[in-house]
Backbone as CSV, one residue per row, in Angstrom:
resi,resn,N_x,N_y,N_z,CA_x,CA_y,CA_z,C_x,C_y,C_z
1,UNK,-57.833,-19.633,-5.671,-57.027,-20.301,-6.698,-55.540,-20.224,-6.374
2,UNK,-55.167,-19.276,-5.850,-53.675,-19.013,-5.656,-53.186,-19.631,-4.374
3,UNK,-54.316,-19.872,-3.525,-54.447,-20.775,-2.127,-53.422,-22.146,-2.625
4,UNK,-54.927,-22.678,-3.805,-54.897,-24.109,-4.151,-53.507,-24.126,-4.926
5,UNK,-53.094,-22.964,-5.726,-51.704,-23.913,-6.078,-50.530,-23.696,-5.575
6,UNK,-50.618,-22.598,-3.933,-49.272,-22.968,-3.412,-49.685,-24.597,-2.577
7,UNK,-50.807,-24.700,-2.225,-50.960,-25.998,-1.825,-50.711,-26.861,-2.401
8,UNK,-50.697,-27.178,-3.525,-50.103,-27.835,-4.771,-48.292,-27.950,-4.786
9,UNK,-47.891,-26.856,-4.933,-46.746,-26.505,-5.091,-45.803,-27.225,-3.878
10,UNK,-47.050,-27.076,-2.282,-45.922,-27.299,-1.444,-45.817,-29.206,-1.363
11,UNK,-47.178,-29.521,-1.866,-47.796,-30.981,-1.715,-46.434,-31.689,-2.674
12,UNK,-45.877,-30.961,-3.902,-45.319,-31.685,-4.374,-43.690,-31.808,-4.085
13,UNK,-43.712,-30.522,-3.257,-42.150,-30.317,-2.673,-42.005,-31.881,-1.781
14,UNK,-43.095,-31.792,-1.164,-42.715,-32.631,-0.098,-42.785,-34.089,-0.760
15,UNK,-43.399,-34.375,-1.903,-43.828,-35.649,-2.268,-42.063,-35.893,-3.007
16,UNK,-41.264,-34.653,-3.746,-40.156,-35.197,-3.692,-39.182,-35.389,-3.170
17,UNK,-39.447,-34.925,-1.471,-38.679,-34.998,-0.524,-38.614,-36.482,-0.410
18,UNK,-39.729,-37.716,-0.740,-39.646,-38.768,-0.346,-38.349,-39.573,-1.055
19,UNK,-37.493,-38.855,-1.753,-36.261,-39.251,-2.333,-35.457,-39.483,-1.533
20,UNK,-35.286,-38.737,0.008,-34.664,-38.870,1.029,-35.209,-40.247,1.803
21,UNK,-36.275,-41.059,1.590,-36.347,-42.332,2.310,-35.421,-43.486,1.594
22,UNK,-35.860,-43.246,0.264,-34.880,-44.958,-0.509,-32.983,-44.413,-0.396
23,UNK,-32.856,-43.028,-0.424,-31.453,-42.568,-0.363,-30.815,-43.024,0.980
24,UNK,-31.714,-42.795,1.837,-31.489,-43.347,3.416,-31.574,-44.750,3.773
25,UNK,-31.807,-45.358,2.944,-32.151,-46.966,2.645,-30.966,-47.205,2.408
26,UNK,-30.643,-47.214,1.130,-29.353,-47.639,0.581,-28.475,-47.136,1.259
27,UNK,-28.325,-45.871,1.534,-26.775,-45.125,2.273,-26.912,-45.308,3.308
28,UNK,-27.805,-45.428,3.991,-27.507,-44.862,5.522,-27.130,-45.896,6.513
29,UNK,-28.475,-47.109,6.568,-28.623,-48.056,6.863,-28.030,-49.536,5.984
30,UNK,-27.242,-49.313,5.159,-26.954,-50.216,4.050,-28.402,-51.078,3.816
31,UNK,-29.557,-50.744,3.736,-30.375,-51.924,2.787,-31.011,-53.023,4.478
32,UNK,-30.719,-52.208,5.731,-31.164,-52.992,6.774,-32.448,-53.012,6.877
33,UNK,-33.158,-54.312,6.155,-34.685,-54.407,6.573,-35.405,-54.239,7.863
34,UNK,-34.427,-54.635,8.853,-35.562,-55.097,10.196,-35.701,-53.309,10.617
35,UNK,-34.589,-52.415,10.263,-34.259,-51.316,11.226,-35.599,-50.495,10.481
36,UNK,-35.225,-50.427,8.894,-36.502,-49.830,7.952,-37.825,-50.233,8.662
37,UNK,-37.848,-51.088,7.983,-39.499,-51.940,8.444,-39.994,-51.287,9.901
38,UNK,-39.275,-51.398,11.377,-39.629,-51.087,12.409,-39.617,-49.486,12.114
39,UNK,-38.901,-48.823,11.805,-39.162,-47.343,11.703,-40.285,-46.834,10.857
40,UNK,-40.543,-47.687,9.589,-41.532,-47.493,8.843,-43.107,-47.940,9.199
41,UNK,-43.026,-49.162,9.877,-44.118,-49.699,10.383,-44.612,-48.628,11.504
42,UNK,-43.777,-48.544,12.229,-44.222,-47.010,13.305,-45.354,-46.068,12.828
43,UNK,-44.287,-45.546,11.702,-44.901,-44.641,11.028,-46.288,-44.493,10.500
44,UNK,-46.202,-46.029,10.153,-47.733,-46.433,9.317,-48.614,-46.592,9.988
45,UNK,-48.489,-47.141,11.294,-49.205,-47.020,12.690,-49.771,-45.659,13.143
46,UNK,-48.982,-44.573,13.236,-49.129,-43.410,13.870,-50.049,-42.906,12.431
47,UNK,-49.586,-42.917,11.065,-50.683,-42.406,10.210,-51.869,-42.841,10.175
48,UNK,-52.273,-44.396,10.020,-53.327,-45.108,10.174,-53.867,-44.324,11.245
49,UNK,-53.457,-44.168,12.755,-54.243,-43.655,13.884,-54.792,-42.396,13.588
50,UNK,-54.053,-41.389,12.965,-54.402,-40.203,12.744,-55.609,-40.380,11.683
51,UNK,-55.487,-41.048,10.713,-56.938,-41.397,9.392,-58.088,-41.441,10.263
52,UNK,-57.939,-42.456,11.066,-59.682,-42.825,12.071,-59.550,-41.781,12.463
53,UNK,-58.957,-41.465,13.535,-59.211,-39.864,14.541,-60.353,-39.052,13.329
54,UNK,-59.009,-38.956,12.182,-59.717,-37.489,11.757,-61.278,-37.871,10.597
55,UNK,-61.771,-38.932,10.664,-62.645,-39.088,10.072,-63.683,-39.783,11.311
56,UNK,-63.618,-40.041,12.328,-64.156,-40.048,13.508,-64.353,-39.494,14.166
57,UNK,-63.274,-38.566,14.679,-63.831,-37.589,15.733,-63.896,-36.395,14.872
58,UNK,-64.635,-35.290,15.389,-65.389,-34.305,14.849,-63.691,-32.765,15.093
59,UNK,-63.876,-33.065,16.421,-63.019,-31.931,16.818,-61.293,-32.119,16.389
60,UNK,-60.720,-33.438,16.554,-59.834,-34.213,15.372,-59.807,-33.417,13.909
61,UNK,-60.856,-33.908,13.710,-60.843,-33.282,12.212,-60.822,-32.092,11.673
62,UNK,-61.553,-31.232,12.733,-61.378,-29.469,12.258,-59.987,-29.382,12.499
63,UNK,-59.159,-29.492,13.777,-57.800,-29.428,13.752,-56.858,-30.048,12.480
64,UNK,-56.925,-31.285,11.836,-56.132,-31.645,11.202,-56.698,-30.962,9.495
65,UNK,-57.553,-30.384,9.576,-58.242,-29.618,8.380,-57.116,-28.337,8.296
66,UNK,-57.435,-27.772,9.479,-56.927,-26.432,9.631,-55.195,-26.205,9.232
67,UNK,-54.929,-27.263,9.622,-53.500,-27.340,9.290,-53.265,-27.910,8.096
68,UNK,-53.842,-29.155,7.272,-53.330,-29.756,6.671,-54.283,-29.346,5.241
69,UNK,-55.745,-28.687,5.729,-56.032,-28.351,4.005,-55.718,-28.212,3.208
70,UNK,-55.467,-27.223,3.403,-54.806,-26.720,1.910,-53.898,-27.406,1.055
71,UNK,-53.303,-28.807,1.486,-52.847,-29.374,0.693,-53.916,-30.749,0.643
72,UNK,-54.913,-31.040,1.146,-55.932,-32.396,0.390,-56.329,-31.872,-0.866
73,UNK,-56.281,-33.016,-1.439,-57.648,-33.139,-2.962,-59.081,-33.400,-2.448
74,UNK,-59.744,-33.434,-2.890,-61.465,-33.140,-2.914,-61.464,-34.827,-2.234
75,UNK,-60.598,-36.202,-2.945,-60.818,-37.426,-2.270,-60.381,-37.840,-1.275
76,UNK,-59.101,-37.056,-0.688,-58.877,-37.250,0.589,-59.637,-36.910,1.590
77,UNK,-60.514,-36.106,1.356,-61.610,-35.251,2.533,-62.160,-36.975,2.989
78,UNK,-62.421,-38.024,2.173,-62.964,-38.732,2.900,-62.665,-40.550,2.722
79,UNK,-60.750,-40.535,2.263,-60.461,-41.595,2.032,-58.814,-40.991,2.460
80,UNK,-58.698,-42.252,2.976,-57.158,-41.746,3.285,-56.146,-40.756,2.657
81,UNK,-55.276,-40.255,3.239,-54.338,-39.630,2.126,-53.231,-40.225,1.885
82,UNK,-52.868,-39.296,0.498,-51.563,-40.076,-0.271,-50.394,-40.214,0.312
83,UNK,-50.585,-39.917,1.674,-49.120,-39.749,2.796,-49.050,-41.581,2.956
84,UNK,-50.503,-41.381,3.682,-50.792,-42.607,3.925,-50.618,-44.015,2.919
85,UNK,-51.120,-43.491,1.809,-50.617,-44.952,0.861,-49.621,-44.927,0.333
86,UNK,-49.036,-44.207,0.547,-47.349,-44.139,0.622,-46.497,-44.585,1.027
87,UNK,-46.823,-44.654,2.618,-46.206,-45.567,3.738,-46.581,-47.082,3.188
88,UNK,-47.818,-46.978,3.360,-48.571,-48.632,2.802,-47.489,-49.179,1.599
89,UNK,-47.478,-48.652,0.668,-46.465,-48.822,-0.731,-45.330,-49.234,-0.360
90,UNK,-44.669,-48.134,0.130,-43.012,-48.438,0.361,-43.001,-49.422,1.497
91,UNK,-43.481,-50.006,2.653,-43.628,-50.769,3.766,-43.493,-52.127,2.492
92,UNK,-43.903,-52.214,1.879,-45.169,-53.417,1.030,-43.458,-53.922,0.579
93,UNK,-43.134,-52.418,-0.535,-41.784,-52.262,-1.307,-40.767,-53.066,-0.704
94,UNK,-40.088,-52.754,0.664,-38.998,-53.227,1.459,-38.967,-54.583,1.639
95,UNK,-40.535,-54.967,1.843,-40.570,-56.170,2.612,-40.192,-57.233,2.161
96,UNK,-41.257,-57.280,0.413,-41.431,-57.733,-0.243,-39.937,-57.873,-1.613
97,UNK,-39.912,-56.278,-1.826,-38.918,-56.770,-3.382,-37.405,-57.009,-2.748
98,UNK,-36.745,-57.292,-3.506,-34.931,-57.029,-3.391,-34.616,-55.679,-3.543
99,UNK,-33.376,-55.731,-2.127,-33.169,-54.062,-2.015,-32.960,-53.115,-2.808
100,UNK,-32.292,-53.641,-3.723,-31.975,-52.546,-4.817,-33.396,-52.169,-5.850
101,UNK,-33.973,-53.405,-6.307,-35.185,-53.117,-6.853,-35.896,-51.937,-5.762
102,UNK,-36.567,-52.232,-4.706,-37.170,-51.338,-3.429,-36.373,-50.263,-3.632
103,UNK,-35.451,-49.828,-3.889,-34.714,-49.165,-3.648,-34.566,-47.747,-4.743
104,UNK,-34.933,-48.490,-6.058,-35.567,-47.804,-7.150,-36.797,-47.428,-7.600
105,UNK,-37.748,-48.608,-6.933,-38.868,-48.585,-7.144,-39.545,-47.199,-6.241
106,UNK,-39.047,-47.270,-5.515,-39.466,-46.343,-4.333,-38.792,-44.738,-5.066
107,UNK,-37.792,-44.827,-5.461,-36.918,-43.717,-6.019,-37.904,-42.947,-6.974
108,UNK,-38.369,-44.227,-7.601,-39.722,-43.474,-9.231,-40.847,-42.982,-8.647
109,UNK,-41.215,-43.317,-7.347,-42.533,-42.826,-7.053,-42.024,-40.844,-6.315
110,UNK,-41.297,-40.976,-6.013,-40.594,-39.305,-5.612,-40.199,-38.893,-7.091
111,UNK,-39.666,-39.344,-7.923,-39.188,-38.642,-9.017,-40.019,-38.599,-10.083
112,UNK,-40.607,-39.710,-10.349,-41.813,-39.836,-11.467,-43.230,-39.539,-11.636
113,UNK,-43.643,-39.394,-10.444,-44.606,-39.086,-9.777,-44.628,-37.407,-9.886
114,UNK,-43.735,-36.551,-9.413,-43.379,-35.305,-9.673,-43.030,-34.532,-10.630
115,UNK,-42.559,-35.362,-11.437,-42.358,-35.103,-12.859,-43.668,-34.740,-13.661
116,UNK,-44.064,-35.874,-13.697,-45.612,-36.002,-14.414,-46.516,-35.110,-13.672
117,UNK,-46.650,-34.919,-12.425,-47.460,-33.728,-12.291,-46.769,-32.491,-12.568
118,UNK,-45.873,-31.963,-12.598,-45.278,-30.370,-12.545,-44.948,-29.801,-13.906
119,UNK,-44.422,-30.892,-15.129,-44.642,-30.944,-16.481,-46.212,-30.850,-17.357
120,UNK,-46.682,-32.060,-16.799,-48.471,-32.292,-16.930,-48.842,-30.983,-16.746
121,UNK,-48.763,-29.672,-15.870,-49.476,-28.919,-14.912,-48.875,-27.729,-16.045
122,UNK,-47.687,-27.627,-16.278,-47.120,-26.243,-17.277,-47.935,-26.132,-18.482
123,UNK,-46.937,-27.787,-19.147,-46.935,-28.043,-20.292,-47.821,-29.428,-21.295
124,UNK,-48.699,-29.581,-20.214,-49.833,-30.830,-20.998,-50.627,-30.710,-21.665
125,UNK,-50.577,-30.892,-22.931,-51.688,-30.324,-23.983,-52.499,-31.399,-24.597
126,UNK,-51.539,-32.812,-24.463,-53.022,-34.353,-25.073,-52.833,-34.937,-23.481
127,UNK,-53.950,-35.218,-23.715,-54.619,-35.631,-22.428,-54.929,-36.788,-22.677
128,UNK,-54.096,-37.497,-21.829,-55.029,-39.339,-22.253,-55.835,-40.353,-21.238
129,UNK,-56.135,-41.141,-22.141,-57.367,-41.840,-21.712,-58.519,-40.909,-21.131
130,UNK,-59.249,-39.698,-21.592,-59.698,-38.905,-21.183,-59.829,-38.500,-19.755
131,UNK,-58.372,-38.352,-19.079,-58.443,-37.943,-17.650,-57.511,-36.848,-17.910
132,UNK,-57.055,-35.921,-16.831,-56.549,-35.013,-16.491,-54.718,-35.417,-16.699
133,UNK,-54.236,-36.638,-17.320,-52.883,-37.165,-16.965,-52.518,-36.386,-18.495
134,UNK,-51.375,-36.782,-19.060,-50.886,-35.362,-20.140,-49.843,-36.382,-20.868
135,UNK,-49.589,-36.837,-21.899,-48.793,-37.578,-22.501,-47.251,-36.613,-22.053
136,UNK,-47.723,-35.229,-22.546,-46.495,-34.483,-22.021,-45.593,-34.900,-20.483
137,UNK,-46.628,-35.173,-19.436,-46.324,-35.371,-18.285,-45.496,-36.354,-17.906
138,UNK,-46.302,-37.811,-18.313,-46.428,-38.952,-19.096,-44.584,-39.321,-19.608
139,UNK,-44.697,-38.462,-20.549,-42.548,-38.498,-21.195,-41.809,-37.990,-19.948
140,UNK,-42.539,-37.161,-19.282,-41.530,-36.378,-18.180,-41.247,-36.851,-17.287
141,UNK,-42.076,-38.048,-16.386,-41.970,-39.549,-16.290,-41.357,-40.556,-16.298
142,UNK,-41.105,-40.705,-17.441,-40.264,-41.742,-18.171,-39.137,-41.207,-18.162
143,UNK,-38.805,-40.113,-18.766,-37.204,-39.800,-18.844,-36.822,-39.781,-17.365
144,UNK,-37.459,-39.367,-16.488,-36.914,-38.854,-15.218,-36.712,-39.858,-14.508
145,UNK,-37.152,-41.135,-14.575,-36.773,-42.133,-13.882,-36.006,-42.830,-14.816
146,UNK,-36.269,-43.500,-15.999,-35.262,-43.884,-16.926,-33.564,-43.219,-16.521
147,UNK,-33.459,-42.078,-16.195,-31.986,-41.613,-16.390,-31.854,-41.926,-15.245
148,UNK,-32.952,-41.922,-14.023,-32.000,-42.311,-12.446,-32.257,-43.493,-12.256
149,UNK,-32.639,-44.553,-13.387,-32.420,-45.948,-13.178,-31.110,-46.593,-13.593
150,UNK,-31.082,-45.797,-14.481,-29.511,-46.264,-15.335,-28.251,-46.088,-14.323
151,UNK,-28.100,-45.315,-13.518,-27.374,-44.911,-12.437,-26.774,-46.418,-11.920
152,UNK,-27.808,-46.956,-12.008,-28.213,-48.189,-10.880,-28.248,-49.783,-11.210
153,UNK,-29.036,-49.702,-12.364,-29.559,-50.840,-13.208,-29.104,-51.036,-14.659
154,UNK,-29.021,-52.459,-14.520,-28.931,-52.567,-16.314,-30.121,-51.900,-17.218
155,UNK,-29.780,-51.751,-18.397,-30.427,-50.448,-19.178,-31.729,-51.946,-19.102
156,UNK,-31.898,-52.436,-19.558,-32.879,-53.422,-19.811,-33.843,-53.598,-18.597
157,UNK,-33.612,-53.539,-17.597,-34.026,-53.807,-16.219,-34.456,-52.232,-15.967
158,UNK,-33.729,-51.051,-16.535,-34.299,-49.824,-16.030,-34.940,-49.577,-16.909
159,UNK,-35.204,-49.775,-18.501,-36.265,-49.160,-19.307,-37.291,-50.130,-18.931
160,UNK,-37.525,-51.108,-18.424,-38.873,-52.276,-18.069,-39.361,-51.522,-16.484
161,UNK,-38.508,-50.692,-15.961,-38.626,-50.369,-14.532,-39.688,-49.148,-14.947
162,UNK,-38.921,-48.464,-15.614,-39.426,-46.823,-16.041,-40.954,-46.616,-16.758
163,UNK,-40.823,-47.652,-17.845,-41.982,-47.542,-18.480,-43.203,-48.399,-17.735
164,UNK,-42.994,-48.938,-17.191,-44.118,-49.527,-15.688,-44.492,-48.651,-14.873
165,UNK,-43.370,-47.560,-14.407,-43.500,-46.833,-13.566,-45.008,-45.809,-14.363
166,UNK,-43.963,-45.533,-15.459,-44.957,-44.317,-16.545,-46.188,-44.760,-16.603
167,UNK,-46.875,-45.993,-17.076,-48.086,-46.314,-17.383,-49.005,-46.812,-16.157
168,UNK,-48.253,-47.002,-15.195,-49.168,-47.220,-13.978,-49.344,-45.639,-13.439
169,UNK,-48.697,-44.544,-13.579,-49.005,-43.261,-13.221,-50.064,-42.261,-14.231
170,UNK,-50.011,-43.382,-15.474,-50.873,-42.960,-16.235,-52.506,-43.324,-16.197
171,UNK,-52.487,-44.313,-15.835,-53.413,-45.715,-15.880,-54.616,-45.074,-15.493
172,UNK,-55.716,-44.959,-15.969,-57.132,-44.133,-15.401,-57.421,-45.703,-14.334
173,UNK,-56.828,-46.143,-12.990,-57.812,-46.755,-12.594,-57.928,-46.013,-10.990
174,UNK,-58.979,-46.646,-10.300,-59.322,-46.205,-9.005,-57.193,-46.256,-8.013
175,UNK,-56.793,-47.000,-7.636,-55.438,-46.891,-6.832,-55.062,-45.756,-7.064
176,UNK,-54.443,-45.544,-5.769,-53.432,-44.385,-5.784,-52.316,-44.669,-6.586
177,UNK,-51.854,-43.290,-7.187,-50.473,-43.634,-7.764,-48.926,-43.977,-6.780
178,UNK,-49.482,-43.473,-5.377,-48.356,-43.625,-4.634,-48.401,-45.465,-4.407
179,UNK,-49.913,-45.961,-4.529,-49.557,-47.460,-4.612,-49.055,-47.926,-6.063
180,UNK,-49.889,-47.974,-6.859,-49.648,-48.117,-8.134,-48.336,-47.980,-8.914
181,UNK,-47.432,-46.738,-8.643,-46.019,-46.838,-9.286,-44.933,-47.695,-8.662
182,UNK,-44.825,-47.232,-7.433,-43.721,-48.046,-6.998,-43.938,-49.514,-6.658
183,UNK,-45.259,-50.215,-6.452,-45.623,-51.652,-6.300,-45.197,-52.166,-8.117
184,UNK,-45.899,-51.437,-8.767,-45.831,-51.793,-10.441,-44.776,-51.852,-10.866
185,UNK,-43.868,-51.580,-11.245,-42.450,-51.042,-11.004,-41.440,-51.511,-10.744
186,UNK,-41.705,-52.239,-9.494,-40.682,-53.066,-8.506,-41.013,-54.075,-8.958
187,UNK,-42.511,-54.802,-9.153,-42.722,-56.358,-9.512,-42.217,-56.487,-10.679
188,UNK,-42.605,-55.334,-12.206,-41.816,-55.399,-13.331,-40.215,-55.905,-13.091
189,UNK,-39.724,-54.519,-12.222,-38.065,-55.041,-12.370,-37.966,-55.963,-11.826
190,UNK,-38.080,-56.654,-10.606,-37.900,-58.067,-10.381,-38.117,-58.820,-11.213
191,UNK,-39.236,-59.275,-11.796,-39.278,-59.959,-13.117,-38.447,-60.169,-14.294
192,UNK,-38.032,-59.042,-15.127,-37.383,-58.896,-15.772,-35.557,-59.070,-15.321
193,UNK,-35.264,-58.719,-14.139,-34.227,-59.513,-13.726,-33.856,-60.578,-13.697
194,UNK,-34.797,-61.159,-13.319,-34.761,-62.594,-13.148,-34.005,-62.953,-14.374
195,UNK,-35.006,-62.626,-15.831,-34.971,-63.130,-16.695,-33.598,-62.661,-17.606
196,UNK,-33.003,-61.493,-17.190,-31.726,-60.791,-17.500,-30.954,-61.786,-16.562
197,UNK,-30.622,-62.105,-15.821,-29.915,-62.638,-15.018,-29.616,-64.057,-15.303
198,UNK,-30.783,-65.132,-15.581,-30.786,-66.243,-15.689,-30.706,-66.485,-17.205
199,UNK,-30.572,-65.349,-18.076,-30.149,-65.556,-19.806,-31.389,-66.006,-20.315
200,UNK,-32.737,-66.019,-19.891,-33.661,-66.616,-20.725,-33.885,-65.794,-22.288
């Protein structure tokens, strides 16, 4: 038990390390798609390769077990991991939304995503849609991206951003949440821009 929740603990350090990709987006590279995309596409390449290996080859897989257990869930043992639809997500994110949207959208899945589990995990006491997600978690969520949308976005464009973010991290369906928030999220705020923008 104490295994599983520094594995936990470290799974989520690193999941909010992914704050350092959209920060490096915007700052580093000013918002350069082709440079992202080729560095990211790499990436998604070299993970994809590693998925087959380690669910194909036998001796692959004890190695990438040995090292990387202790931080899988029971569904990664035999479906990709959330590293992996991560890359998939944010690749999707860049390509597809406007930078600044990508840029946030991607921001909620490191911040909102972490929130809701590490709050959920203390302090979750209603549990909704009868899954393991925590209304508590759920608010922790929402505020946490809500306040680092505002940074960024009109309040209108970041409470439509935030609460997309929240209910797709809530959502009992099969997707990962690393697809699910920041794809959900980004299409919301684009949308709703539009419609902030053009006065409808």
């Amino acid at each position: 038990m104490i295994q599983k929740h520094k594995g936990e603990v470290f799974r989520k350090a690193i999941h909010f390390s992914l704050i350092l990709l959209p920060l490096a987006y915007r700052y580093l590279v000013n918002y350069d798609k082709k440079i992202t995309l080729f560095v990211l596409i790499s990436l998604l390449f070299i993970a994809l390769l590693v998925e087959i290996l380690r669910m194909k080859h036998p001796t692959f897989k004890r190695i990438f077990f040995d090292v990387f257990g202790l931080m899988l869930r029971s569904r990664e043992y035999h479906d990709f991991t959330s590293a992996t639809y991560m890359l998939i997500s944010v690749v999707i994110c860049i390509a597809v939304l406007p930078p600044e949207i990508a840029f946030i959208a991607i921001s909620f899945l490191a911040i909102g995503d972490t929130l809701a589990a590490l709050v959920g995990v203390q302090f979750g006491k209603r549990k909704l849609f009868g899954t393991i997600k925590s209304l508590e978690g759920s608010l922790a969520c929402f505020a946490g991206t809500f306040i680092f949308a505002l940074f960024y976005l009109n309040p209108i464009i970041a409470f439509a951003g935030a609460l997309a973010a929240t209910l797709a991290e809530a959502a009992p369906i099969w997707l990962d949440d690393n697809i699910k928030v920041p794809i959900t999220s980004g299409i919301v705020m684009m949308l709703v821009s539009y419609v902030v923008i053009s006065g409808i």
